[in-house]
C-alpha positions as CSV (number, residue, x, y, z in Angstrom):
1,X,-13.5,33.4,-88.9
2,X,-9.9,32.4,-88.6
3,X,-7.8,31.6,-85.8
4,X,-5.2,33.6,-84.1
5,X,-1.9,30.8,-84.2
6,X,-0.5,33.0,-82.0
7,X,-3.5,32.8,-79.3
8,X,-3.0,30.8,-76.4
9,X,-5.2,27.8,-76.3
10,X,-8.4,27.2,-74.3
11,X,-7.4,24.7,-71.2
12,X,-10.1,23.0,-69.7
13,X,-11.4,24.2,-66.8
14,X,-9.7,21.9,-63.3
15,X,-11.7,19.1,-61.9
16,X,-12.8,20.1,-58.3
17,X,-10.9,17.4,-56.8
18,X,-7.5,18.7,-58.0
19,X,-7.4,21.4,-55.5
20,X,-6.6,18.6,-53.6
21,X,-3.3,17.5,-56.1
22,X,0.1,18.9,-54.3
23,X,1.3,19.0,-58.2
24,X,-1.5,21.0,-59.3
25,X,-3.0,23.0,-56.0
26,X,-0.8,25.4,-54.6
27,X,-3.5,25.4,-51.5
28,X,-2.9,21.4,-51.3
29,X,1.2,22.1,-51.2
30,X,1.2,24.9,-48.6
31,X,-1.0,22.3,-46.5
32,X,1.1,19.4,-47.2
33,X,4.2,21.3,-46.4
34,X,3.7,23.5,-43.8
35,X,1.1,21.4,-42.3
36,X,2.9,18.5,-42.6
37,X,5.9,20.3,-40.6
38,X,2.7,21.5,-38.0
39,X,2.3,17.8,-37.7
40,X,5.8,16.8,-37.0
41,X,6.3,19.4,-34.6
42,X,3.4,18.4,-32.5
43,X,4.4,14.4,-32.6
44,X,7.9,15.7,-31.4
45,X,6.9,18.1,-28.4
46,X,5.5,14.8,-26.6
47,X,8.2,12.6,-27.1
48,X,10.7,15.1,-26.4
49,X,8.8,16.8,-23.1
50,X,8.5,13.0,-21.7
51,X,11.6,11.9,-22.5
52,X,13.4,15.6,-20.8
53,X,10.3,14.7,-17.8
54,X,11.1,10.8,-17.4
55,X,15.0,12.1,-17.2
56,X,14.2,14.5,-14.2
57,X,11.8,11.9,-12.6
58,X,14.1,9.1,-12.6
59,X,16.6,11.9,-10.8
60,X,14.0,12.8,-8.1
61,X,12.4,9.0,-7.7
62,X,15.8,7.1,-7.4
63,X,17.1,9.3,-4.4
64,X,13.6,9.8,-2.9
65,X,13.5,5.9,-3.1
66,X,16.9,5.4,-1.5
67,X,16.2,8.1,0.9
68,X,12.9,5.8,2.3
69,X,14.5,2.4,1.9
70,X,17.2,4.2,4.8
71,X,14.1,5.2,7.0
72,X,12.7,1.8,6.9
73,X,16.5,0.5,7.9
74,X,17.3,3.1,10.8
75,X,13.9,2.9,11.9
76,X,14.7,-0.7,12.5
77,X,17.9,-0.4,13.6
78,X,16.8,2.3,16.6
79,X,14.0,-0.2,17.3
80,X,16.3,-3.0,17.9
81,X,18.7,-1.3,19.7
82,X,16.1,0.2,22.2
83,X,15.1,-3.7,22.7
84,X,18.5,-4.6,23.3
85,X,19.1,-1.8,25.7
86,X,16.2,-2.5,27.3
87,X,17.3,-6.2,27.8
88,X,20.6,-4.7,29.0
89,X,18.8,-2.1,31.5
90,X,17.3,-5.4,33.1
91,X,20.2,-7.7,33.2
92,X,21.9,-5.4,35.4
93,X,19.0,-5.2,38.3
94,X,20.1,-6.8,41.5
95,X,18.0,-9.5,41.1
96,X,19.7,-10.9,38.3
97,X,23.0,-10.1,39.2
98,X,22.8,-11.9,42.5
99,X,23.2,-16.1,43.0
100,X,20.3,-17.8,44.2
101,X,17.6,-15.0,43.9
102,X,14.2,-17.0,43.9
103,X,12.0,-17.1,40.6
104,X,9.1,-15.6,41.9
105,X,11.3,-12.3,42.4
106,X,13.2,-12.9,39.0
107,X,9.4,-13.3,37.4
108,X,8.1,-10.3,39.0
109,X,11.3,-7.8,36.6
110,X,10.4,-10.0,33.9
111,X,6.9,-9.4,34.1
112,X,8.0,-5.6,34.3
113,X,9.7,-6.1,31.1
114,X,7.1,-7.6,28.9
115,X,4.6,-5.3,30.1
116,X,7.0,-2.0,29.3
117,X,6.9,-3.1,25.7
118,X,4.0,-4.8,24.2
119,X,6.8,-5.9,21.3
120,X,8.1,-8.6,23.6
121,X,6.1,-11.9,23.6
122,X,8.0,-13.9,25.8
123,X,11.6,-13.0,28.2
124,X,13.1,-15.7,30.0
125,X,16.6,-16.1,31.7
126,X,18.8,-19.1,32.2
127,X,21.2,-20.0,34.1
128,X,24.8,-20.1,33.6
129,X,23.6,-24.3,32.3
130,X,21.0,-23.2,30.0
131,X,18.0,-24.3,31.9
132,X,15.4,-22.1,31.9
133,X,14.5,-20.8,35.3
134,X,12.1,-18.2,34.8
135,X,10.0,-16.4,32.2
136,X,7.0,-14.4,31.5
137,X,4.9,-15.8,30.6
138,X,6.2,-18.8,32.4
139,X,5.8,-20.5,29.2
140,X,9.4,-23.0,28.9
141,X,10.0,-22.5,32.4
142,X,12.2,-25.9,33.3
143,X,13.7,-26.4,29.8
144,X,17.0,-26.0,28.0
145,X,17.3,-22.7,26.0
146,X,18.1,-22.7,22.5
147,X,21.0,-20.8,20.3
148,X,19.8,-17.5,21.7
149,X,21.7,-18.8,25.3
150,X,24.9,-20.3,23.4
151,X,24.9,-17.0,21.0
152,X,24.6,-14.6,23.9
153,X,27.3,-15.9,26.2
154,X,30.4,-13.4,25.3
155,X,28.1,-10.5,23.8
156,X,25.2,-9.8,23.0
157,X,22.9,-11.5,19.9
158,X,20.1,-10.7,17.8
159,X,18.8,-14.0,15.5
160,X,16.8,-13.8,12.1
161,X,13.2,-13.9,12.3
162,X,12.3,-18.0,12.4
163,X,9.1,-19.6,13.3
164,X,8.0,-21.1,17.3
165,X,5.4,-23.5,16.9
166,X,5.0,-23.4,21.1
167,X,5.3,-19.6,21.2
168,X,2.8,-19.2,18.6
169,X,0.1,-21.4,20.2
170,X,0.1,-18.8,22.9
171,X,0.6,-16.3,20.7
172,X,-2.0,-16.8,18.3
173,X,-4.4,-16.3,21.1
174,X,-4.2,-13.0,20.8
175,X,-5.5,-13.4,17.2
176,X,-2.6,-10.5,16.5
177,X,-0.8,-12.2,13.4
178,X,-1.9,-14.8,11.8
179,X,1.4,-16.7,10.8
180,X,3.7,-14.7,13.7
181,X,7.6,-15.4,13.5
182,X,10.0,-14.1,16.0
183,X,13.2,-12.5,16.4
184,X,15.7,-13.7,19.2
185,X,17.2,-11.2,21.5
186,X,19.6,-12.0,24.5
187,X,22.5,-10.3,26.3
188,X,24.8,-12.0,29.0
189,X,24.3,-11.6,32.8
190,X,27.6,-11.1,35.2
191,X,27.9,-10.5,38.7
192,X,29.5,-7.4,39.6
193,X,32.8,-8.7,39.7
194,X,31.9,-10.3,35.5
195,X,31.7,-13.9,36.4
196,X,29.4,-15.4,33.9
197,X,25.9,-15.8,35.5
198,X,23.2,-16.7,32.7
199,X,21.4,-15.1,29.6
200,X,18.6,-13.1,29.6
201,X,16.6,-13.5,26.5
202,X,13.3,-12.2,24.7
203,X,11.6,-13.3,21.4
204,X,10.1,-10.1,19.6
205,X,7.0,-10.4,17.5
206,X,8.7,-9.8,13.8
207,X,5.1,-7.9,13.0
208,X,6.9,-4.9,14.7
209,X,9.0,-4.6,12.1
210,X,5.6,-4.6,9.1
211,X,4.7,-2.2,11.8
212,X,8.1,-0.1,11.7
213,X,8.0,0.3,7.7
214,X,4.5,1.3,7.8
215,X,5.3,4.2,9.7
216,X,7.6,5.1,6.6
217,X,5.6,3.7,3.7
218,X,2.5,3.4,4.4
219,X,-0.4,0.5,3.3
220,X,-1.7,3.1,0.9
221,X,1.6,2.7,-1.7
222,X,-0.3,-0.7,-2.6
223,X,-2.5,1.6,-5.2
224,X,1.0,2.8,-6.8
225,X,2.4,-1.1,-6.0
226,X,5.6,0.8,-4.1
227,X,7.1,-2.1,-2.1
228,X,9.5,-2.7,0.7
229,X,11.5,-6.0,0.8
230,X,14.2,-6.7,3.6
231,X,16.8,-9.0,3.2
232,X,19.3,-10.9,5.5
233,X,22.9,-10.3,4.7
234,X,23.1,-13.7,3.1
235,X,20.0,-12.8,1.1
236,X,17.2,-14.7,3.0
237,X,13.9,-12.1,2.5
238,X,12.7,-11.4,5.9
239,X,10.1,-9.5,5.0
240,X,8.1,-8.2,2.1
241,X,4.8,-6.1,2.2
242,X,3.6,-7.4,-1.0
243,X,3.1,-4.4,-2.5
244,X,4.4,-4.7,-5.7
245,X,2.4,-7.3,-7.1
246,X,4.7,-10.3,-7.0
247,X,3.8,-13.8,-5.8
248,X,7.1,-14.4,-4.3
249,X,10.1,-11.5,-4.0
250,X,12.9,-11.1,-6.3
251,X,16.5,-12.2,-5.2
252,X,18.2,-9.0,-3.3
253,X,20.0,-7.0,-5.9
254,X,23.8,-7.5,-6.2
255,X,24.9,-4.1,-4.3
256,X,27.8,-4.9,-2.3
257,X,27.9,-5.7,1.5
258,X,29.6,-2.7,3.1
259,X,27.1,-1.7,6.2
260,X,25.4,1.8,5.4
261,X,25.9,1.1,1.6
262,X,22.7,3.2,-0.4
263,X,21.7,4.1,-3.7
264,X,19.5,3.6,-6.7
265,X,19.3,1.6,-9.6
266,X,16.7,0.3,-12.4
267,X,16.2,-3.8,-12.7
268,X,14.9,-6.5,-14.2
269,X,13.7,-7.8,-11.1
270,X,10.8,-10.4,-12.0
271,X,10.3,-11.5,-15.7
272,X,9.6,-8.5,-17.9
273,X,9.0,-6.3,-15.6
274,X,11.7,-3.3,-14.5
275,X,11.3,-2.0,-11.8
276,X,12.8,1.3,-10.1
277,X,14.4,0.4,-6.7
278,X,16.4,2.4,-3.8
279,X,18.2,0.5,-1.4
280,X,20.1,1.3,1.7
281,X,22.6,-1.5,3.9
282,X,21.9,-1.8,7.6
283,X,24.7,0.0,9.4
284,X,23.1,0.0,13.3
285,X,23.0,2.5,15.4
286,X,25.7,3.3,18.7
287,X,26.6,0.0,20.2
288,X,24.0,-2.1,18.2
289,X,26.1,-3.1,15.3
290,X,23.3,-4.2,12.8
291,X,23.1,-7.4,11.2
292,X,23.9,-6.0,7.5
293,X,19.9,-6.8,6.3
294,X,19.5,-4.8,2.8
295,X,15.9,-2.5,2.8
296,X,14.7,-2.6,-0.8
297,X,12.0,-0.1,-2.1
298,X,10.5,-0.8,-5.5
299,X,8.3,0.4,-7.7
300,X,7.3,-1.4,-11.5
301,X,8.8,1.8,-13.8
302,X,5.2,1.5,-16.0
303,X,4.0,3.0,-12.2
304,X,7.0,4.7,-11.5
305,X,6.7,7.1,-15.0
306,X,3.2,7.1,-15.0
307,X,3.1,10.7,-15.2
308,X,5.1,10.7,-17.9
309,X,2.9,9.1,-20.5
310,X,0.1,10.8,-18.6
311,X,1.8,13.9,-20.2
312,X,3.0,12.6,-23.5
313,X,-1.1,12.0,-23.9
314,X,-2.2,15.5,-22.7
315,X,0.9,17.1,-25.7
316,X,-0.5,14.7,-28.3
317,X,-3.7,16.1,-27.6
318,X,-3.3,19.7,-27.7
319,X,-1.1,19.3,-30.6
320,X,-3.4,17.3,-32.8
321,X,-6.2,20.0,-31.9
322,X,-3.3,22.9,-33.1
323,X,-2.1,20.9,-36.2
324,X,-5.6,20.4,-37.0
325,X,-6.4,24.4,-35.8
326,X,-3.1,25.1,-38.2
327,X,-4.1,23.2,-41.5
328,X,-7.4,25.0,-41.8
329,X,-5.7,28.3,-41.5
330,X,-2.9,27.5,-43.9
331,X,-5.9,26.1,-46.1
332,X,-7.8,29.6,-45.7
333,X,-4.9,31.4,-46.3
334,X,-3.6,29.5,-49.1
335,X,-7.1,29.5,-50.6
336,X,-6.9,34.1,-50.2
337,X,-3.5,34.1,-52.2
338,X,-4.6,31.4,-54.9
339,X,-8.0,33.4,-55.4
340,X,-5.5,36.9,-56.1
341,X,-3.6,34.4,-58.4
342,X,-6.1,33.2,-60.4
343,X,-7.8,37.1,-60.8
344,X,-3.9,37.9,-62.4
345,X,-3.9,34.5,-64.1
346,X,-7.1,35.5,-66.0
347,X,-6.3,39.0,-66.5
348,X,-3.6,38.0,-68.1
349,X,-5.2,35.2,-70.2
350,X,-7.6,38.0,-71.4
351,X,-4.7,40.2,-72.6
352,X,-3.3,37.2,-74.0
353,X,-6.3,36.6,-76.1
354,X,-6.0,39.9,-77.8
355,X,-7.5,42.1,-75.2
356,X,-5.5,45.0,-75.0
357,X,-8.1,46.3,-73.2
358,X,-8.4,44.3,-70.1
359,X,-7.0,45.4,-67.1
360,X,-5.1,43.8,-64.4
361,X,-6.3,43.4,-60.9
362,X,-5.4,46.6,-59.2
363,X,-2.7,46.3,-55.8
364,X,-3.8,47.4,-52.5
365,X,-0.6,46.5,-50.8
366,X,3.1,47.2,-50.5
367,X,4.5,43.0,-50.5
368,X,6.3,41.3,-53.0
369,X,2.6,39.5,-54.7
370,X,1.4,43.5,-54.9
371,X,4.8,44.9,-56.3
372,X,4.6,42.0,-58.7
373,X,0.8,43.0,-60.0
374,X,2.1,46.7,-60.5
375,X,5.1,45.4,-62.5
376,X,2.2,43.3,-64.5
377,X,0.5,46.4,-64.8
378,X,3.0,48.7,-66.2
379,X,4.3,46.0,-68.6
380,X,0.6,45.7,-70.3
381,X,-0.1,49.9,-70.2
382,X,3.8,49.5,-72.1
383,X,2.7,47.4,-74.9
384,X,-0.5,48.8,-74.5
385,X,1.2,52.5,-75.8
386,X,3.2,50.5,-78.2
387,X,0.1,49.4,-80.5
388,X,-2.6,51.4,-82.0
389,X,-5.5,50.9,-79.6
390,X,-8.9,50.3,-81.5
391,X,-11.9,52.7,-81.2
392,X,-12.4,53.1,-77.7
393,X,-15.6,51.5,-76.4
394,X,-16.8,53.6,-73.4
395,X,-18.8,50.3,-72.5
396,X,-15.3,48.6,-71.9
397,X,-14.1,51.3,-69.8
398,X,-13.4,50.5,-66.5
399,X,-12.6,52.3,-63.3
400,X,-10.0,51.6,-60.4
401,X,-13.0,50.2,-58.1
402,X,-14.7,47.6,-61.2
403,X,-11.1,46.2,-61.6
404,X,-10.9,42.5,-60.8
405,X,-11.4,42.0,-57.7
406,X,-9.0,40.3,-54.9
């Protein structure tokens, strides 16, 4: 039997694993491609949703931050000046105003004092010398007073927080702080006519102030390490509620000295750690005129944007479960056109051959693949008219419905 030369050559059927071969598996391109851009589009959606989140975040925390570091401050600054008004309220009974009034009677208004606010530890006044002549309790009774009298002469004075070794005997009675330190408070005492009579002065337990920013941030901001620090106005941390983590606080950032200063910033604060921070400048409050301390309220950014990696995990999630949803459906699909494609394919091989006889499979639709097996069609009926056909076989006969199918 001779060959055909003009018959198309046999190819040997594909391996199974090329369906798998982008260069030879239209199934493994479509997945490759459009997969591949399925993929990409579900690593982006995390990084941009967390990026666009962290943005608006870092807009809400930074003010919200600022907006409690103020609290803690005016909170403080109220505080004190009820102290020092309180001070003032006293100095100006007749008692104290008057020479020679004994110090049993003086004892009995101081007693009222300290027992009006349980903030007050210890009240004392002194003479226009400096000694001591009566307190509550009479603790120091007899002795010289300290700055607080030499500070308070012309106006009235409000010391850092500093330790008392023979105040906190006493006070660690109580058992109420452990390592207590104490603010000094005094105002001047005049007759009525504003000759200089003495100093009346109080230490307050520097607790109340732990106390004061508790009310604002409260001992539960430890599980989200959010922090208060308060500084002096030459940078001394007077307190810190340990919140945050640290051992020891961070120097006050550099944000300027001008009372009632606030804001927000991000900084490295302590090794590699950033932090978020709002701060607000003591500014006082009526005629207490603060003492320019700097409230600080810091939280580690890892804490701070929790949320937003939170989310970044939740979007990688769903979108690996859609990209991996999506590259079984572009598989399927792929797989439904390639299986129409090869029907044509070997339709077309068989006419190829020399079977003028074989049809094509017949199109059930109106879309560019259909149009393009109709075309197919009409081109083999063509050259199909164009030959003599052989003796027609009815066995080869073949109806619309035992075409190839799709």
């Amino acid at each position: 039997m001779e060959l055909d030369p003009t018959a198309a050559p046999e190819r040997e059927p594909d391996a199974w694993w090329q369906i798998f071969d982008p260069r030879r598996s239209l199934r493994a391109r479509a997945v490759l491609v459009l997969g591949g851009g399925a993929v990409a589009f579900a690593m982006l959606v995390p990084w941009a949703a967390g990026t666009l989140f962290r943005r608006q975040l870092e807009h809400t925390l930074g003010p919200s931050f600022e907006n409690l570091a103020y609290q803690v401050g005016d909170k403080l600054d109220r505080g004190l000046y009820e102290r020092q008004r309180a001070l003032e309220f006293t100095a100006s009974l007749a008692p104290f105003r008057t020479v020679g009034t004994p110090a049993a009677q003086l004892r009995l208004a101081l007693d009222g004092l300290l027992n009006s606010s349980p903030d007050f530890v210890w009240v004392g006044y002194a003479d226009a010398d400096g000694a001591i002549v009566s307190a509550a309790p009479r603790l120091l009774e007899g002795t010289e007073a300290g700055t607080w009298f030499r500070s308070a002469r012309r106006q009235s004075y409000l010391g850092s927080p500093h330790e008392f070794p023979e105040l906190a005997r006493e006070f660690l009675a109580t058992g109420d702080d452990p390592n207590p330190r104490f603010l000094d408070l005094a105002v001047p005492v005049t007759d009525p006519n504003g000759k200089f009579l003495g100093v009346l002065g109080a230490h307050v337990r520097w607790s109340w102030a732990r106390d004061t920013q508790s009310t604002v941030i409260s001992e539960t901001a430890r599980r989200d390490h959010l922090g208060v620090t308060i500084y002096a106005a030459d940078g001394e941390v007077l307190l810190d509620s340990h919140a945050t983590g640290w051992t020891e606080p961070p120097p006050a950032p550099p944000v300027g000295n001008r009372p009632g200063l606030r804001g927000s910033l991000t900084e490295d604060a302590k090794g590699d750690t950033t932090y978020l921070t709002g701060y607000a400048r003591s500014r006082g409050f009526r005629t207490y005129r603060g003492l320019g301390w700097l409230v600080t309220v810091r939280q580690p950014v890892a804490d701070a944007f929790a949320p937003v990696q939170e989310l970044r995990r939740q979007l990688a999630k769903l979108g690996a479960a859609l990209s991996g949803a999506a590259i079984v459906l572009i598989w399927l699909a792929a797989w439904y056109f390639t299986r129409r494609a090869n029907a044509i394919a070997k339709a077309a091989g068989c006419v190829a051959s020399g079977d003028v006889l074989a049809l094509l499979p017949l199109p059930q639709g109106r879309d560019e693949f259909q149009k393009m097996c109709a075309a197919l069609g009409v081109m083999v009926e063509k050259l199909r008219e164009r030959r003599d056909p052989p003796a027609e076989d009815p066995s080869r006969r073949t109806s619309g419905q035992n075409r190839h199918p799709w």
